[in-house]
MDAnalysis code that builds the backbone (N, CA, C; Angstrom):
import MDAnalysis as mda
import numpy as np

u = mda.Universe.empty(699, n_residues=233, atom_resindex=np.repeat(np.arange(233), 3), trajectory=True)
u.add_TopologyAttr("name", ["N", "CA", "C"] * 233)
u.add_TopologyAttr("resid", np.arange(1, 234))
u.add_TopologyAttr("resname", ["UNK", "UNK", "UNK", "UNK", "UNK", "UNK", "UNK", "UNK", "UNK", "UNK", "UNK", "UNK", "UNK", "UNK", "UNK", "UNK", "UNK", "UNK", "UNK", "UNK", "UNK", "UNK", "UNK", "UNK", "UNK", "UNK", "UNK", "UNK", "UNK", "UNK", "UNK", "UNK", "UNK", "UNK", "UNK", "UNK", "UNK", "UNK", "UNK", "UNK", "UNK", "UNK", "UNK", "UNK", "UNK", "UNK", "UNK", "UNK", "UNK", "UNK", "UNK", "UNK", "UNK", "UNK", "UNK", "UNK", "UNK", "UNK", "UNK", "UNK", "UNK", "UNK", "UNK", "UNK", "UNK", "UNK", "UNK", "UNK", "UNK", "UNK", "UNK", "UNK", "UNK", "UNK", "UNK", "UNK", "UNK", "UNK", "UNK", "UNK", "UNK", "UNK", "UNK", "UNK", "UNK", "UNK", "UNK", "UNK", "UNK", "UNK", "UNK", "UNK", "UNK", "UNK", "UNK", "UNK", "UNK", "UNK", "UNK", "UNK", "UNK", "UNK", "UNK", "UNK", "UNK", "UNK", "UNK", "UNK", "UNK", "UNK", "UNK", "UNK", "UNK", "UNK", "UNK", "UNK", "UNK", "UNK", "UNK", "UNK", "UNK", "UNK", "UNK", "UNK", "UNK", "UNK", "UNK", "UNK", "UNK", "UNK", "UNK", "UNK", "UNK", "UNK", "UNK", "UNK", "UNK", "UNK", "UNK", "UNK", "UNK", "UNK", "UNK", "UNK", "UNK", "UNK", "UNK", "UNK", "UNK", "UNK", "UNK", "UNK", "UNK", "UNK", "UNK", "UNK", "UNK", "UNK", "UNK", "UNK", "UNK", "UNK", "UNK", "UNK", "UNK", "UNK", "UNK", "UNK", "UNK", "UNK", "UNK", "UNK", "UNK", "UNK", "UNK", "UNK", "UNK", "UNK", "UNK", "UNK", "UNK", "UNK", "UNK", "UNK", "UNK", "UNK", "UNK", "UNK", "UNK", "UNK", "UNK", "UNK", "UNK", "UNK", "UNK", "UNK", "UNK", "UNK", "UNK", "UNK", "UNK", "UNK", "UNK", "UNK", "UNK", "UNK", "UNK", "UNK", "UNK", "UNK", "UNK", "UNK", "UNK", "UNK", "UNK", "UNK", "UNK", "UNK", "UNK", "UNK", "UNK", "UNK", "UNK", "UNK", "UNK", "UNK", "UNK", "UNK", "UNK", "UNK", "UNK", "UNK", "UNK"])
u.atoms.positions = np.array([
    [17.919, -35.316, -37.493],
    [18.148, -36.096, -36.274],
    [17.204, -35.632, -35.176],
    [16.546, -36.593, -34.349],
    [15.898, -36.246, -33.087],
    [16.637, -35.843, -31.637],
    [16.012, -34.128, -31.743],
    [17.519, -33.529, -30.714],
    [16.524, -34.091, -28.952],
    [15.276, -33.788, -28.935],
    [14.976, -33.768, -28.188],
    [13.914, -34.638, -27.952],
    [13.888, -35.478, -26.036],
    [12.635, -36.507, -26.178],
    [10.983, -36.360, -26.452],
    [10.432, -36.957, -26.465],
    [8.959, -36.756, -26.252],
    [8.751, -36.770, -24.718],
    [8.178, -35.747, -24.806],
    [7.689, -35.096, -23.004],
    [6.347, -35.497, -22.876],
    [5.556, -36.263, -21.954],
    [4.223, -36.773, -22.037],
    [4.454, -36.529, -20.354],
    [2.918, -35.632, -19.978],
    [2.636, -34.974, -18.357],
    [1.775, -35.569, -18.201],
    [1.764, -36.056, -16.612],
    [0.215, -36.446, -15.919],
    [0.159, -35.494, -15.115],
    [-1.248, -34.775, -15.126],
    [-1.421, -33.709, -14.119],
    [-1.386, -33.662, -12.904],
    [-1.607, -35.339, -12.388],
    [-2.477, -35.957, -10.907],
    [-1.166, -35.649, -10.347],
    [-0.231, -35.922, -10.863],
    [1.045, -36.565, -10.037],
    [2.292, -35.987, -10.221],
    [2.031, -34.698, -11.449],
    [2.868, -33.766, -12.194],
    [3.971, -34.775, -12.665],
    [3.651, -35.334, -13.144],
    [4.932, -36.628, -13.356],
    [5.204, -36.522, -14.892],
    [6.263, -36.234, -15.328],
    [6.878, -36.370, -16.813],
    [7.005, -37.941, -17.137],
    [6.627, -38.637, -18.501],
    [7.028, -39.367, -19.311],
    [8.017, -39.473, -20.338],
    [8.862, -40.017, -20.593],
    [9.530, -39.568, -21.769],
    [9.977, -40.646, -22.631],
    [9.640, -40.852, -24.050],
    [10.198, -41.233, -25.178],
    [11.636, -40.907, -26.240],
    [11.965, -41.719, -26.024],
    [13.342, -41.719, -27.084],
    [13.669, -42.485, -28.150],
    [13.908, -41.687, -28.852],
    [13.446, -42.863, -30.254],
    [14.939, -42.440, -31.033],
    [14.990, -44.167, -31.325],
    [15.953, -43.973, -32.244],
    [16.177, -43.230, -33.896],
    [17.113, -42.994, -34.636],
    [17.139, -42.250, -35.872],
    [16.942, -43.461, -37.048],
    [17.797, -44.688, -36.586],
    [18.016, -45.278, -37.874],
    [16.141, -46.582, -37.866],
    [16.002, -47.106, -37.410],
    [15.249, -47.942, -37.140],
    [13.875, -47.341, -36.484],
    [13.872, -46.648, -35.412],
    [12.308, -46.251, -35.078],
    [12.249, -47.018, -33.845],
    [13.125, -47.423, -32.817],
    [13.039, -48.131, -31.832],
    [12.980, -46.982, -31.200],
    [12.292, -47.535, -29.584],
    [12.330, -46.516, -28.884],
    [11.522, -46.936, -27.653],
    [12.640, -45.607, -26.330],
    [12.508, -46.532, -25.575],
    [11.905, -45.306, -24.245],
    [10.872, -45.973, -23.323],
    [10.069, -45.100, -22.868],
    [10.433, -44.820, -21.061],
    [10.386, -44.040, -20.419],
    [11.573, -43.717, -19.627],
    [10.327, -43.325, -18.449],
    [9.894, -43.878, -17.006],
    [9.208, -43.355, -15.959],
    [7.680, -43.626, -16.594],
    [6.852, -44.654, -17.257],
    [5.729, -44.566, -17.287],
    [5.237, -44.607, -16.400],
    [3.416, -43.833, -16.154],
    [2.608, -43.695, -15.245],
    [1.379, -44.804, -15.520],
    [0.979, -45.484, -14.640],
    [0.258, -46.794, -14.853],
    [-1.256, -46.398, -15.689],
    [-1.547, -45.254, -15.387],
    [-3.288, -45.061, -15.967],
    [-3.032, -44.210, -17.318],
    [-1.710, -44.297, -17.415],
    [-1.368, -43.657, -19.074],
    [-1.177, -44.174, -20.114],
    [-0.913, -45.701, -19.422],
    [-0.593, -46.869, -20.697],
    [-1.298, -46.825, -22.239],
    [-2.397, -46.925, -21.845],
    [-2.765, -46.690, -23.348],
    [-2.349, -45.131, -24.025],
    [-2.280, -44.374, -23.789],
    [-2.211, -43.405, -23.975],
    [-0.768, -43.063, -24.743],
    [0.695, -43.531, -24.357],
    [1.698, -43.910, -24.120],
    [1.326, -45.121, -25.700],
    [1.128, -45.725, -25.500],
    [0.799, -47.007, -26.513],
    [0.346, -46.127, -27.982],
    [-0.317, -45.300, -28.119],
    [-0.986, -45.069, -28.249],
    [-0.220, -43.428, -29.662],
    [0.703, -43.198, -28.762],
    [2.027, -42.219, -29.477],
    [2.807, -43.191, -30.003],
    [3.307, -44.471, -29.386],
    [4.331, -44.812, -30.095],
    [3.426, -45.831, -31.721],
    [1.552, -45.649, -31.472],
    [1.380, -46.359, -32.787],
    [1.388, -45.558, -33.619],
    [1.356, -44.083, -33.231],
    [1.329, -43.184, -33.979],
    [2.668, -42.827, -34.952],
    [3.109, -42.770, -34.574],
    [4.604, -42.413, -34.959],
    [5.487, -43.426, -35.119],
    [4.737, -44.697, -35.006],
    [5.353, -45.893, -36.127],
    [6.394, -46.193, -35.456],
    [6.704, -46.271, -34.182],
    [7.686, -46.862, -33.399],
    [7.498, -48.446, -32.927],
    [8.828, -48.886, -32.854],
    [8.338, -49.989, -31.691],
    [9.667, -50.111, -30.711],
    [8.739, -50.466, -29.216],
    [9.232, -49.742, -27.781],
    [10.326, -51.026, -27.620],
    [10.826, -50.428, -27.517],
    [12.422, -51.608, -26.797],
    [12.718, -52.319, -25.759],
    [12.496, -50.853, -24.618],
    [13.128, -50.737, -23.352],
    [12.202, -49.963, -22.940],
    [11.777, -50.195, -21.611],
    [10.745, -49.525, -20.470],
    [12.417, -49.220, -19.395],
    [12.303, -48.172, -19.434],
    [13.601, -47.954, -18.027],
    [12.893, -47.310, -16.717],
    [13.382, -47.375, -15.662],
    [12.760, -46.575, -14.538],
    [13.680, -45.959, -13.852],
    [13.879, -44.886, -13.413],
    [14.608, -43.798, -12.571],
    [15.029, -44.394, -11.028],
    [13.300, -45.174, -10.548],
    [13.549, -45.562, -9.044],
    [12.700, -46.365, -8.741],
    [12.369, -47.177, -7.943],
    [11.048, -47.152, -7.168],
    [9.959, -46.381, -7.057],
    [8.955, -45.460, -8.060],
    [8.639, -44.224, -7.376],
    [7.875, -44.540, -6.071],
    [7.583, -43.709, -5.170],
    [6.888, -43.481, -4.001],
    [5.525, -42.411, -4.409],
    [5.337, -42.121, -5.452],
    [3.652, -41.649, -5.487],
    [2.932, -41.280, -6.328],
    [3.621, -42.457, -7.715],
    [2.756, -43.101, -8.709],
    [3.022, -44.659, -8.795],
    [2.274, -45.426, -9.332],
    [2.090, -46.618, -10.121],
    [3.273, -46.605, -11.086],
    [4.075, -47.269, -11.699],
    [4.484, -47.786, -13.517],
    [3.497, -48.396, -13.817],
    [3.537, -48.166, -15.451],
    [2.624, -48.930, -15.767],
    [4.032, -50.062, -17.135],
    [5.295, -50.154, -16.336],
    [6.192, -50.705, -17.023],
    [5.822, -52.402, -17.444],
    [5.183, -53.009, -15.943],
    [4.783, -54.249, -16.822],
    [3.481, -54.915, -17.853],
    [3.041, -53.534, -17.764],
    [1.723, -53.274, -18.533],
    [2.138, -53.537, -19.860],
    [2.847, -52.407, -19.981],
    [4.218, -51.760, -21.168],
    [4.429, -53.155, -21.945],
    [5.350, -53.562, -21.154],
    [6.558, -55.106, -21.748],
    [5.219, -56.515, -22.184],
    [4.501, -56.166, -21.452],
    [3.684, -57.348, -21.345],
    [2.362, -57.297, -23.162],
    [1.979, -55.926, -23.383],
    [1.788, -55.969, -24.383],
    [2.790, -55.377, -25.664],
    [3.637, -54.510, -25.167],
    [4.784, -54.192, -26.401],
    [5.875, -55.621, -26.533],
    [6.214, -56.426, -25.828],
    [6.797, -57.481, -25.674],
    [8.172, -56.283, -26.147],
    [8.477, -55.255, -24.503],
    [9.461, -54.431, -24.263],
    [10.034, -54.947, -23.614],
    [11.805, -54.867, -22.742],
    [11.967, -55.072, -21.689],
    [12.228, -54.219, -20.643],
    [11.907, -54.348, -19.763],
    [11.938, -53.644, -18.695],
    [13.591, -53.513, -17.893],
    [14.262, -52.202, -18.138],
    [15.283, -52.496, -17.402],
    [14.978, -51.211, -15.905],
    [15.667, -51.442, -15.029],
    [15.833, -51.068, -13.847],
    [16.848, -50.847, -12.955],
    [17.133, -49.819, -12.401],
    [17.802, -49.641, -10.960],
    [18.428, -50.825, -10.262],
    [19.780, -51.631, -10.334],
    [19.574, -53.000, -9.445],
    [19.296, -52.833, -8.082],
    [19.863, -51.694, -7.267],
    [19.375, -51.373, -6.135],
    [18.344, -50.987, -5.305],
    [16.993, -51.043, -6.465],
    [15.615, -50.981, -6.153],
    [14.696, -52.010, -5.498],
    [15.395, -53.138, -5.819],
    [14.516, -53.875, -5.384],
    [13.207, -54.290, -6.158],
    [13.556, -54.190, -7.670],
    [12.247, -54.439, -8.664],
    [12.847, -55.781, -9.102],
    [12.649, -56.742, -8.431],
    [13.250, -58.053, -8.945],
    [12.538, -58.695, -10.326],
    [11.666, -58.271, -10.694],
    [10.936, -59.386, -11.588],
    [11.233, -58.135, -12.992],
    [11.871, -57.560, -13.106],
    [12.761, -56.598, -14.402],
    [13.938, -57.533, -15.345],
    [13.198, -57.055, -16.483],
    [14.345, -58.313, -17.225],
    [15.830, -58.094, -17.224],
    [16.464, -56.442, -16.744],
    [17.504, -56.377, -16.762],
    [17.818, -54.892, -15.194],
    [19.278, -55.131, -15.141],
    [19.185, -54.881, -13.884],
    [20.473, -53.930, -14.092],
    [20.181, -52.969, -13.590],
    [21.517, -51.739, -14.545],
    [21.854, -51.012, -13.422],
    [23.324, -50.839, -13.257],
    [24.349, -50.509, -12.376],
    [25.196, -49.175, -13.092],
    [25.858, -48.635, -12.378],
    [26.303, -47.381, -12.953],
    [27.314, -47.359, -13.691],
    [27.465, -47.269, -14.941],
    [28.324, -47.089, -16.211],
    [27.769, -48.240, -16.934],
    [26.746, -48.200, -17.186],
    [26.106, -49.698, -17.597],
    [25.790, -48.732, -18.996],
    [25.636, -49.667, -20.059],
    [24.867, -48.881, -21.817],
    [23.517, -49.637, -21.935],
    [22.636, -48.917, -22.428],
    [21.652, -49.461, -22.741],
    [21.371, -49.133, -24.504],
    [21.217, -50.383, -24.992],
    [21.577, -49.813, -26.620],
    [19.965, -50.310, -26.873],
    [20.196, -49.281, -27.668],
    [18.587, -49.861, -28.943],
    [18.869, -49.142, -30.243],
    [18.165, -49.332, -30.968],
    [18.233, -49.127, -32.608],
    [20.257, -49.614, -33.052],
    [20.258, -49.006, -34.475],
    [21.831, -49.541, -35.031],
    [22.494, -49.013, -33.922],
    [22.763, -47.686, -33.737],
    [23.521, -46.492, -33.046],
    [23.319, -46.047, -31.753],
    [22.296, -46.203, -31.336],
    [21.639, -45.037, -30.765],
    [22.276, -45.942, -28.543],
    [22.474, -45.348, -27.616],
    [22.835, -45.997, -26.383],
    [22.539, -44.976, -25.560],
    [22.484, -45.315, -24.119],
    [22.264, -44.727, -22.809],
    [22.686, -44.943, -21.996],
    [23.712, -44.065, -21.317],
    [24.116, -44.448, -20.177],
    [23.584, -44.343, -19.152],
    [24.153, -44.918, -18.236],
    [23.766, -45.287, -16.897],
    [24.319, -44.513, -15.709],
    [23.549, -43.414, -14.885],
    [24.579, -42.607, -13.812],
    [24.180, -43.247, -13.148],
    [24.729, -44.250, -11.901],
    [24.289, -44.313, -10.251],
    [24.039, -42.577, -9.552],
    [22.417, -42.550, -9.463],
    [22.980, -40.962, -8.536],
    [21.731, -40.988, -7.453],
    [22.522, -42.017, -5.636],
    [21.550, -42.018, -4.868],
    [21.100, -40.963, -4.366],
    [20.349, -40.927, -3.015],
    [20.188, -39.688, -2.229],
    [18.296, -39.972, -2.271],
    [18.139, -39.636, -3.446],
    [16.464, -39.455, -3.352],
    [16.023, -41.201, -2.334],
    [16.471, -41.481, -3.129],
    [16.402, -43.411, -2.931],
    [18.030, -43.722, -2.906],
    [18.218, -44.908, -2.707],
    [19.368, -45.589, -2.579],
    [19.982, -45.934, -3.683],
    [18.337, -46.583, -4.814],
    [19.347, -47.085, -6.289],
    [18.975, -46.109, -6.570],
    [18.665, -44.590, -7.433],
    [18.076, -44.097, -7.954],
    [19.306, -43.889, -8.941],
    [18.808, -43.659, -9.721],
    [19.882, -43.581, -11.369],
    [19.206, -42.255, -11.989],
    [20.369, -42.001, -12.846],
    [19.890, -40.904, -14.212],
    [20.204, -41.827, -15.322],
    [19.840, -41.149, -16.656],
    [20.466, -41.751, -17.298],
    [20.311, -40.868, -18.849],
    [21.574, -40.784, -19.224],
    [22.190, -39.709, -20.241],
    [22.294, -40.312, -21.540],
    [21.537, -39.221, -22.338],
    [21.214, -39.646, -23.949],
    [21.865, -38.562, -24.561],
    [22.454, -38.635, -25.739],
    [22.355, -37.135, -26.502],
    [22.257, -36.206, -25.663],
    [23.475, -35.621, -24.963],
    [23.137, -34.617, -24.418],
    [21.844, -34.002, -23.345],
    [21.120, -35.292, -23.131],
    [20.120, -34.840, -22.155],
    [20.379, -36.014, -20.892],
    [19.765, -35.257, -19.947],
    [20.256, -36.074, -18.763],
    [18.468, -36.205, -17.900],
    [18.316, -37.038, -17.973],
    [16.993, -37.656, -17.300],
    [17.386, -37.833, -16.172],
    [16.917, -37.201, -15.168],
    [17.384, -37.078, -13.415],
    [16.047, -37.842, -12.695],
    [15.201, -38.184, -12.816],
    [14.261, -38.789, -11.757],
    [13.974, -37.524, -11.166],
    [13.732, -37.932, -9.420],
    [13.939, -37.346, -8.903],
    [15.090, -36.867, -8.116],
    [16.373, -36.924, -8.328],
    [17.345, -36.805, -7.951],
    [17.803, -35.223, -8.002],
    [17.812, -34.783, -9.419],
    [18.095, -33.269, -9.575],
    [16.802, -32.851, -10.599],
    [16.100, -31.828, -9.561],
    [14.718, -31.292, -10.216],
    [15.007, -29.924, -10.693],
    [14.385, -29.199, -11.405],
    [14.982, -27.689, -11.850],
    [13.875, -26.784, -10.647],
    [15.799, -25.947, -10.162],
    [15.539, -25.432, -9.004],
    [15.263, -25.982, -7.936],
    [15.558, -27.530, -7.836],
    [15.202, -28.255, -6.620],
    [15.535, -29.412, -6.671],
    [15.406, -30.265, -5.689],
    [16.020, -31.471, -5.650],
    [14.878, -32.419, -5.451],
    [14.880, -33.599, -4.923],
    [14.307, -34.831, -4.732],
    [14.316, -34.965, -2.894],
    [13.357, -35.176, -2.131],
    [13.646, -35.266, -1.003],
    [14.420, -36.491, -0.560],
    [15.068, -36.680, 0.757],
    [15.519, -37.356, 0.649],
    [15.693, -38.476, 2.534],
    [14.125, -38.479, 2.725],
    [13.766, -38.947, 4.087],
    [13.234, -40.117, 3.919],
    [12.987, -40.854, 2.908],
    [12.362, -42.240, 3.004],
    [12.911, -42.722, 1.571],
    [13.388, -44.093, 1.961],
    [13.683, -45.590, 1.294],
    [15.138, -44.942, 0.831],
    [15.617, -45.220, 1.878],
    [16.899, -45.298, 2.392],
    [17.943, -43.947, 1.822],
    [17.074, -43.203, 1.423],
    [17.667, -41.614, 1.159],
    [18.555, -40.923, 2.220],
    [19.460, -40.206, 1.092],
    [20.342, -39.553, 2.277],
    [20.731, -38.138, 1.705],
    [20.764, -37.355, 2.575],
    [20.999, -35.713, 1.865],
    [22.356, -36.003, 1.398],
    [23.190, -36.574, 2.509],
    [24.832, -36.570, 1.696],
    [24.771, -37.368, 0.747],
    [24.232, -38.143, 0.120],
    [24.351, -39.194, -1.049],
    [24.057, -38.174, -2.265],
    [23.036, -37.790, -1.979],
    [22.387, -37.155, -3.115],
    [22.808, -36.055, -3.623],
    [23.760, -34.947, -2.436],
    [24.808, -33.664, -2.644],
    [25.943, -34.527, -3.791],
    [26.426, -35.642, -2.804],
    [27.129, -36.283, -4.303],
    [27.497, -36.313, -5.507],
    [25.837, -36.864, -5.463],
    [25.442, -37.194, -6.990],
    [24.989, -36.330, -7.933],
    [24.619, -35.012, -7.168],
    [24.524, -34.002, -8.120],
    [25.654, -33.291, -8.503],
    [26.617, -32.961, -6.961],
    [27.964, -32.505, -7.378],
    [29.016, -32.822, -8.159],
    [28.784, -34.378, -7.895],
    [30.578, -35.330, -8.159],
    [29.929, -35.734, -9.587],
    [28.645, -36.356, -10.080],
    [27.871, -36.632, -10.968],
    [27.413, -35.831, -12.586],
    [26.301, -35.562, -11.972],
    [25.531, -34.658, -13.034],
    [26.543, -33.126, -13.269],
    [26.854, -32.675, -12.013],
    [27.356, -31.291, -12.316],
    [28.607, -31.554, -12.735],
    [29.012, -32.732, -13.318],
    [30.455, -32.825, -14.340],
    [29.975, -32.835, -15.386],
    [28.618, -32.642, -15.892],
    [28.725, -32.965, -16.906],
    [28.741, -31.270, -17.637],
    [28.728, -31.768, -19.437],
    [28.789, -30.360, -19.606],
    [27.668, -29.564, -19.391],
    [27.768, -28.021, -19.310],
    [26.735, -27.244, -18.578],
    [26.030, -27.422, -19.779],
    [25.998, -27.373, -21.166],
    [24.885, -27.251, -22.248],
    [23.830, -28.485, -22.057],
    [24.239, -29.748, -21.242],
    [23.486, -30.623, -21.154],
    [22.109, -30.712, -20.521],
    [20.923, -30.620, -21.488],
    [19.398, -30.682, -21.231],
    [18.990, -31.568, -20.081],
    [18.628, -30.775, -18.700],
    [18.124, -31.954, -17.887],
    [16.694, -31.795, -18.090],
    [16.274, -32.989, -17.706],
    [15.199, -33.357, -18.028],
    [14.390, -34.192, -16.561],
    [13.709, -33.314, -15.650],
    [12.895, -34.045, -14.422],
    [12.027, -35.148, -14.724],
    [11.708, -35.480, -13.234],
    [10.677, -36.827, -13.228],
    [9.480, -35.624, -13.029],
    [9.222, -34.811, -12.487],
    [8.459, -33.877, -12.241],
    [8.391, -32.409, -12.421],
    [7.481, -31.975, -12.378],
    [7.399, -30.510, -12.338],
    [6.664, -29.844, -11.800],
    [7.151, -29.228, -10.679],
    [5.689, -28.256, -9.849],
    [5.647, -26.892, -10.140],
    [6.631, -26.210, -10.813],
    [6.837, -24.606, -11.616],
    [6.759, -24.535, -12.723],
    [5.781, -25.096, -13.496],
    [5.613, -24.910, -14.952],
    [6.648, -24.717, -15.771],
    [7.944, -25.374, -15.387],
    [8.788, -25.348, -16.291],
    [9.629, -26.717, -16.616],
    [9.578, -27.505, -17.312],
    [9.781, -28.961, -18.201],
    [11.179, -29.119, -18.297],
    [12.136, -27.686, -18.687],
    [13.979, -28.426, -19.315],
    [14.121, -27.232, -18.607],
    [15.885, -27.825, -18.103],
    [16.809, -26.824, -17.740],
    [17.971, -27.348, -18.109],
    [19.183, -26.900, -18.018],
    [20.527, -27.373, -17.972],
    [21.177, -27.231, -17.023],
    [22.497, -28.132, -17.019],
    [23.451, -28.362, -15.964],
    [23.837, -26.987, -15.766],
    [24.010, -26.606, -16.948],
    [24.717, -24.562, -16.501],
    [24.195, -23.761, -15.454],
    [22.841, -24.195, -15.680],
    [21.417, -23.158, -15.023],
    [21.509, -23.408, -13.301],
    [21.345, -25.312, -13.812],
    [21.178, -25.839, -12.120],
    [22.413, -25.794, -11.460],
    [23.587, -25.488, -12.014],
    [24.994, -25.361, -10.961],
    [24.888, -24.142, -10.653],
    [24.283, -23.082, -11.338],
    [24.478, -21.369, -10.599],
    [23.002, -21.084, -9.903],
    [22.193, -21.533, -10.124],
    [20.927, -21.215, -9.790],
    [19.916, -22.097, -8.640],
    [20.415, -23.185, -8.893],
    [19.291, -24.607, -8.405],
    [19.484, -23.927, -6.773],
    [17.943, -23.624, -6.357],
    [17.836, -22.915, -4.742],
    [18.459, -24.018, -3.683],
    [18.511, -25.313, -3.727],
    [18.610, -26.110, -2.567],
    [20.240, -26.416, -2.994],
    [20.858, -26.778, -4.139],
    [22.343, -26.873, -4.460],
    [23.257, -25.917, -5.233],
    [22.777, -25.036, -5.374],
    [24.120, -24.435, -5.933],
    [24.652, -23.290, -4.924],
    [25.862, -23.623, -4.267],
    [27.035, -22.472, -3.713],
    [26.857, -23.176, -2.177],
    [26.241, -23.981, -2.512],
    [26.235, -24.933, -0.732],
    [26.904, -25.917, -0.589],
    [27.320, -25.418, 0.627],
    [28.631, -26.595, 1.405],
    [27.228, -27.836, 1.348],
    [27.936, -29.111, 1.707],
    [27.181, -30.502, 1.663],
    [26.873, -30.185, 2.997],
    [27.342, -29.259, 4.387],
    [27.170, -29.468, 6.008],
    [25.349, -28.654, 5.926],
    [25.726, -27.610, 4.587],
    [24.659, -26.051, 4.409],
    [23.618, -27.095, 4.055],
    [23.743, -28.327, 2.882],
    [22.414, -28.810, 2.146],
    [21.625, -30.207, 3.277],
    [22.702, -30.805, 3.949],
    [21.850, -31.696, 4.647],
    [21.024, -31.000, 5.726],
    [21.537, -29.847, 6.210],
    [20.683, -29.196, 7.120],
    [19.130, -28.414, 6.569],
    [19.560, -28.028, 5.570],
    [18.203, -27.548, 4.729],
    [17.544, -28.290, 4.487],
    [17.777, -29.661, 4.046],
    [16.907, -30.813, 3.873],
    [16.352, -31.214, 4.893],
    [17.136, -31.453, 6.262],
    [16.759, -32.124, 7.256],
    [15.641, -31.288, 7.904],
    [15.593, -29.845, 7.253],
    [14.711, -28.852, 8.609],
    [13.202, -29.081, 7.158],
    [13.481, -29.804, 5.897],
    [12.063, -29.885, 5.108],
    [11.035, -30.353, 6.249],
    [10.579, -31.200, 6.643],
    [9.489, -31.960, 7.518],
    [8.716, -31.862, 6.533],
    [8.925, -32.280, 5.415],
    [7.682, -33.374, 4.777],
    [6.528, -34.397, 4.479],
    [5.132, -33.563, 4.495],
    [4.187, -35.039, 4.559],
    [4.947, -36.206, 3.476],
    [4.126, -37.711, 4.266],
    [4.323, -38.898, 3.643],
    [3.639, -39.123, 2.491],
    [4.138, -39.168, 0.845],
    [3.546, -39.104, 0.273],
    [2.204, -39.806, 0.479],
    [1.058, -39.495, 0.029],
    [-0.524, -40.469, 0.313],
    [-0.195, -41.907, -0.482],
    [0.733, -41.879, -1.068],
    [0.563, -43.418, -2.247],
    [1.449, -44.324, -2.046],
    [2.738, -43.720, -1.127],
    [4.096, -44.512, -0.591],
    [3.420, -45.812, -0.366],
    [2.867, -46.204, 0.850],
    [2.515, -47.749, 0.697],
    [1.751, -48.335, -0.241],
    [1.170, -47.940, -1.040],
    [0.644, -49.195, -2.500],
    [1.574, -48.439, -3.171],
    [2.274, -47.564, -3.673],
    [3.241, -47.439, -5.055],
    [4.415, -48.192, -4.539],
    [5.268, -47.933, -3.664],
    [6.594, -48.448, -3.739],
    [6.896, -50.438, -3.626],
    [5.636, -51.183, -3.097],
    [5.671, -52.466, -3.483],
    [4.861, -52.676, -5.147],
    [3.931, -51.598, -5.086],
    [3.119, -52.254, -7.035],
    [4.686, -51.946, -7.169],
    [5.169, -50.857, -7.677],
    [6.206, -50.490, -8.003],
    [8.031, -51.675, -8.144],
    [7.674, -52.131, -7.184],
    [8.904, -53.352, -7.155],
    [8.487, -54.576, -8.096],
    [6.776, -54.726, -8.155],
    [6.721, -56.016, -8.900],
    [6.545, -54.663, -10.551],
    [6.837, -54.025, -10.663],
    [6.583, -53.486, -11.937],
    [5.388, -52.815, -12.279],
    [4.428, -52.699, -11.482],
    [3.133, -52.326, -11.319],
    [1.938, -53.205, -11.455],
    [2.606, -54.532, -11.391],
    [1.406, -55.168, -12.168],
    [1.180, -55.915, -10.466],
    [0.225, -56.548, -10.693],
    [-0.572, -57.322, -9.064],
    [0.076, -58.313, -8.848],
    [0.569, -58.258, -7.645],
    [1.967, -59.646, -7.096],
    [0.896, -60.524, -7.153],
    [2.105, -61.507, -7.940],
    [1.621, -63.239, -8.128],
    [1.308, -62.623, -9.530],
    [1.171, -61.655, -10.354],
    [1.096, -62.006, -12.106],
    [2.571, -62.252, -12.566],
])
């Protein structure tokens, strides 16, 4: 059985990719693509004799491209999404406790977990939990633009992800410490910005970040709503 996803890094943007492939059939479904990786991405799943299902996305990102309608448009995948993003032209539109099935067996759930963004979702496979940017190892997702909120996001890591069990593999949208997996165990005793903090302790730590604007926020977060591809395709 396949315990764990395919991890695919872009350096530019430290941005994780990830593949999930089913056991019985070979479907499989590709989770946060980066737009100048497409072929590349294409390229593993001809390798390994897959064919792609589902393009899912975490959020809107704010400072890469998808290259999701790239994806659907030659895998003839569908694109599901965040409904609270604002990616209207997505063939499906996923709300929290929602399944996303592919192959005989194989499904994904759906966490609503805002804060970074408003829709931002996880979404839990086999024991691994794909956080976006919502819960990063040892850190979180900021939470000052497109409609982010420190208390949303204390939430969603507290009331959310940190129910789940501690053996559960999270899995970031990013990585800036050279380190790829952690677990819920790790990030409830350890994570520097959430663990042993009151929600009054974490919005104030957030609020004193003063964060530059990412450089790509205005062309990623509209490519990003039409799917990456050029409004009016």
């Amino acid at each position: 059985m396949n315990i764990n996803p395919i991890q695919l890094f872009d350096v530019e943007s430290s941005t994780f990719t990830y593949i999930l492939i089913a056991d019985d059939d070979k479907s499989a479904v590709i989770i946060d693509p980066v737009d100048h990786h497409w072929e590349r991405d294409l390229l593993h799943l001809q390798r390994l004799g897959l064919t792609l299902v589902y393009v899912l996305e975490t959020h809107a990102h704010a400072d890469h491209v998808t290259s999701a309608g790239k994806l659907r448009q030659i895998a003839h995948a569908q694109a599901a999404v965040p409904s609270g993003c604002g990616i209207v032209p997505a063939d499906v539109q996923l709300d929290d406790g929602d399944i996303v099935r592919f192959g005989a067996r194989d499904q994904i759930a759906v966490l609503h977990t805002p804060g970074h963004t408003a829709g931002s979702v996880s979404y839990l496979w086999r024991g691994n939990v794909f956080t976006g940017d919502t819960l990063l190892i040892d850190g979180c997702g900021r939470t000052d633009f497109q409609s982010g909120s420190s208390a949303a996001l204390y939430d969603s890591v507290t009331g959310k992800l940190f129910t789940l069990h501690d053996a559960t593999k999270v899995w970031p949208a990013h990585d800036y410490k050279g380190q790829s997996v952690s677990t819920i165990g790790w990030e409830k005793q350890h994570n520097a910005r959430l663990a042993h903090r009151s929600k009054e302790d974490f919005s104030m730590l957030m609020a004193g970040l003063n964060l530059p604007k990412p450089k790509l926020m205005d062309i990623a977060v509209p490519a990003n709503q039409n799917l990456g591809l050029p409004h009016g395709a």
